[in-house]
C-alpha positions in Angstrom: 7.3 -18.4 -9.9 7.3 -16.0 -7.4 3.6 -15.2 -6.3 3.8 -13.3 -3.1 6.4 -11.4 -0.4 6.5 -10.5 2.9 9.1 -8.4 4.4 9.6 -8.0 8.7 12.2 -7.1 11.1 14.0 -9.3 12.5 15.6 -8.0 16.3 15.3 -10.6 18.6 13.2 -7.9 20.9 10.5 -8.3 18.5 9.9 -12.1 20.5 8.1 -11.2 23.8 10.0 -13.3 25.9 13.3 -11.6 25.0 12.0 -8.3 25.7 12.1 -7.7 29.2 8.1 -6.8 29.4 7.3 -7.9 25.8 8.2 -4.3 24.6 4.8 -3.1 23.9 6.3 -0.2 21.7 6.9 -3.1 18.9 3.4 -3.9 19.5 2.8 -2.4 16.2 5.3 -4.4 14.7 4.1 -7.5 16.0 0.9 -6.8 14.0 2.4 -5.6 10.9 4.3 -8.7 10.6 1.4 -11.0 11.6 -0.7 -9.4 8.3 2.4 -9.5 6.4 1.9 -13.6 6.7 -1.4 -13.2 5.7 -1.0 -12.2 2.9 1.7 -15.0 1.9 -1.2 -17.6 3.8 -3.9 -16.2 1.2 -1.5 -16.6 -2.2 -1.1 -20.5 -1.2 2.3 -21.2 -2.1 3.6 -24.6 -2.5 6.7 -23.4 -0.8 8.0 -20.8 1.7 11.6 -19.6 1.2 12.2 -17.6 4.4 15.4 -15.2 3.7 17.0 -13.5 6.3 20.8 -12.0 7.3 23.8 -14.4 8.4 27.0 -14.1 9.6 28.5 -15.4 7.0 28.8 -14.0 3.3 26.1 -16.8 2.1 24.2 -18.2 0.8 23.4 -20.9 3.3 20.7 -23.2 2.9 19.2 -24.1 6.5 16.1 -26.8 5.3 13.2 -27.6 7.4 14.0 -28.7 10.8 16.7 -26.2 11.6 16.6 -25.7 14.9 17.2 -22.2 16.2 17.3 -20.6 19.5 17.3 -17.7 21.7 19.8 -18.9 24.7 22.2 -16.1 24.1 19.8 -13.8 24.7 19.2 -15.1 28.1 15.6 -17.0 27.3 15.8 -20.3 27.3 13.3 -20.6 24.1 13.9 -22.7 21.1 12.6 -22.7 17.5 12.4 -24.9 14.5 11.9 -23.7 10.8 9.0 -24.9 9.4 7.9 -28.1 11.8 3.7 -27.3 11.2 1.4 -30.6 11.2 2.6 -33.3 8.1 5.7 -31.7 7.4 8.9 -33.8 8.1 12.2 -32.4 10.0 15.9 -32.6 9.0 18.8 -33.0 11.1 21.6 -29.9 10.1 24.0 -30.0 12.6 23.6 -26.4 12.5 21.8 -23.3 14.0 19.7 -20.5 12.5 21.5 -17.4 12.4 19.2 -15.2 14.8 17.6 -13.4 12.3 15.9 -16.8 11.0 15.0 -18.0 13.9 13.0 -14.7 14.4 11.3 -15.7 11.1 10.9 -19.2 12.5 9.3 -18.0 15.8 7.2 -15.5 13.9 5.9 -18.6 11.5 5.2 -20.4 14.5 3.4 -17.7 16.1 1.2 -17.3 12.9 0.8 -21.0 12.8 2.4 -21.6 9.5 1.6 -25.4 9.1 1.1 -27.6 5.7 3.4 -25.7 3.2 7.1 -26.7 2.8 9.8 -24.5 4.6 13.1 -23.9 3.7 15.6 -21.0 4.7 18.9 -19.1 3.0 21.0 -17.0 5.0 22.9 -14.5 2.9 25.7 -12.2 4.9 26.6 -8.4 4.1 29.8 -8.9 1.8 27.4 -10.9 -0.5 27.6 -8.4 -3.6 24.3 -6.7 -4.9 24.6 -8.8 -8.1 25.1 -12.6 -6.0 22.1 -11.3 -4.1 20.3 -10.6 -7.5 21.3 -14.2 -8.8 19.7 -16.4 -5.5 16.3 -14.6 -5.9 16.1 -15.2 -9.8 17.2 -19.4 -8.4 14.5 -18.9 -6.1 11.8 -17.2 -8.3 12.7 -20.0 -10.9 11.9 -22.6 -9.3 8.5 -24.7 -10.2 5.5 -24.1 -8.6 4.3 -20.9 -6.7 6.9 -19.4 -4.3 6.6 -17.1 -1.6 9.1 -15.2 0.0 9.9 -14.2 3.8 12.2 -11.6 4.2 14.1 -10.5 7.4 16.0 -7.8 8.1 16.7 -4.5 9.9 17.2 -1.2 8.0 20.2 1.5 9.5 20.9 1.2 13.1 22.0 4.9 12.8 19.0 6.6 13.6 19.4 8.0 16.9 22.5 9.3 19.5 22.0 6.0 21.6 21.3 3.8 18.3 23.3 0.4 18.1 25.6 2.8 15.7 25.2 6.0 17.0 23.9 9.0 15.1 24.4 9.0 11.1 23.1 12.0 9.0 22.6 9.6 6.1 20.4 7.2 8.1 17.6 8.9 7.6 17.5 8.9 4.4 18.9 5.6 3.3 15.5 4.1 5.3 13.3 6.4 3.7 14.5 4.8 0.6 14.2 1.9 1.5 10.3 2.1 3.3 9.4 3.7 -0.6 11.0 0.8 -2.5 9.7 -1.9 -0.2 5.8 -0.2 -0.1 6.4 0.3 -3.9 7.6 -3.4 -4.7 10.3 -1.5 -6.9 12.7 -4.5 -7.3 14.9 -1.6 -9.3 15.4 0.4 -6.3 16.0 -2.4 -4.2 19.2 -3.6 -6.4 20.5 0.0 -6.4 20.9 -0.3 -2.8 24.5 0.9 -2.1 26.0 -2.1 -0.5 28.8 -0.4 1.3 26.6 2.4 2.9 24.4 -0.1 4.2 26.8 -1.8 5.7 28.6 1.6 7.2 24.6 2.3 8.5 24.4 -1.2 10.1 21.1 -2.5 7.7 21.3 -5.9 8.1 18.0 -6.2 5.6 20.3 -4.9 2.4 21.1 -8.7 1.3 18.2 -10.3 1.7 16.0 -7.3 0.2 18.4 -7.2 -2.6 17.4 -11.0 -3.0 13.6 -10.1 -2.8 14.8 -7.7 -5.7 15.9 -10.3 -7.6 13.0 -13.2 -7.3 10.6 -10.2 -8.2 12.8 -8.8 -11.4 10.7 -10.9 -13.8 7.0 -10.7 -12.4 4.5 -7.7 -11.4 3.7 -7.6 -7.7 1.6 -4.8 -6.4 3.1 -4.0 -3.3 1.7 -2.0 0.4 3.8 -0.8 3.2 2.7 -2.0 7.2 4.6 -0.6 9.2 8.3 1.9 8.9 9.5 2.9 12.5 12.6 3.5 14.4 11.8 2.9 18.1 15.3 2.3 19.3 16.9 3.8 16.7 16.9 1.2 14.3 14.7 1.0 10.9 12.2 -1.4 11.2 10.0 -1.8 8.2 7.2 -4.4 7.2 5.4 -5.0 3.6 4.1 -6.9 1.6 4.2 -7.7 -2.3 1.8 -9.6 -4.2 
């Protein structure tokens, strides 16, 4: 059952030593996603499902141990998912996708030891209704289950965004900052896939995925933080 959420950004600037002098303008963020895992730490779950975008359409399952790492973004700085004190590692062959390995540093920063870590990467051709389906796997599992969830809103909001300028940026995040500070899993599936992916929101899978773990359950829900500082939606919450 799913007992609490927390939903952060996921750039890669949000990690200090990325940012060519730590950014302070996602200061803010920092903090918001900081509470936002203080709230899962306080619902004690028995384990963390940290959901973020991939490359790929998904879902991938990355379990504990995944290493992860911020090389090609010229810091030589390296992440695991999930390694706190008492918790044993597995070999993958594989890497995080880069928004997961933001998740993995930001657990890491928090100190996220002593509950079970596992990650699922899910791409932005992954239909509304696939999305849907993996959170109701997730939410059904036994136990209490929390959620992590990384992602970016439009990268349209600005002339010298990642996208450029898109009227309907605006908007779509406004949407999104009400659904997400609302815990309105309704909203969330009514996303429109392909304007997200026209606006660049890297968050539409995973949220729809947060959507569908909290279909079945009543989660009160508070919005963090909802800024655009280069142009990009960046939103953080909580549900629980």
């Amino acid at each position: 059952m799913l007992v609490a959420a927390a939903v952060c950004p996921c750039p890669p600037l949000l990690v200090p030593e990325v940012a060519a002098g730590a950014a302070p303008e996602l200061d803010a963020a920092r903090a918001a996603c900081t509470d936002a895992l203080g709230v899962l730490a306080a619902a004690r779950p028995d384990r963390l499902v940290v959901v973020g975008p991939a490359d790929t359409t998904g879902p991938d399952i990355y379990p504990q141990g995944t290493p992860g790492t911020f090389r090609g973004f010229g810091v030589d700085l390296d992440v695991r998912l999930g390694t706190g004190r008492g918790l044993e590692t597995e070999g993958t062959g594989r890497e995080l996708p880069y928004g997961l390995a933001v998740g993995a540093w930001l657990l890491g920063r928090t100190g996220w030891a002593d509950t079970p870590v596992e990650g699922i990467g899910v791409g932005e051709a992954l239909p509304a209704e696939r999305c849907a389906a993996v959170g109701r796997d997730v939410a059904a599992r036994p136990g209490r289950i929390a959620l992590l969830v990384l992602g970016d809103a439009s990268a349209c909001r600005t002339l010298k965004a990642p996208g450029y300028l898109d009227e309907r940026a605006a908007p779509f995040d406004a949407e999104v900052a009400r659904a997400l500070g609302a815990a309105d899993p309704a909203a969330l599936a009514a996303l429109d896939v392909t304007l997200a992916r026209e606006l660049k929101a890297s968050g539409r899978a995973p949220w729809q995925v947060l959507g569908g773990a909290a279909a079945d359950v009543a989660l009160a829900g508070a919005l963090l933080y909802e800024d655009a500082p280069y142009g990009v939606g960046y939103v953080a919450a909580t549900w629980s």
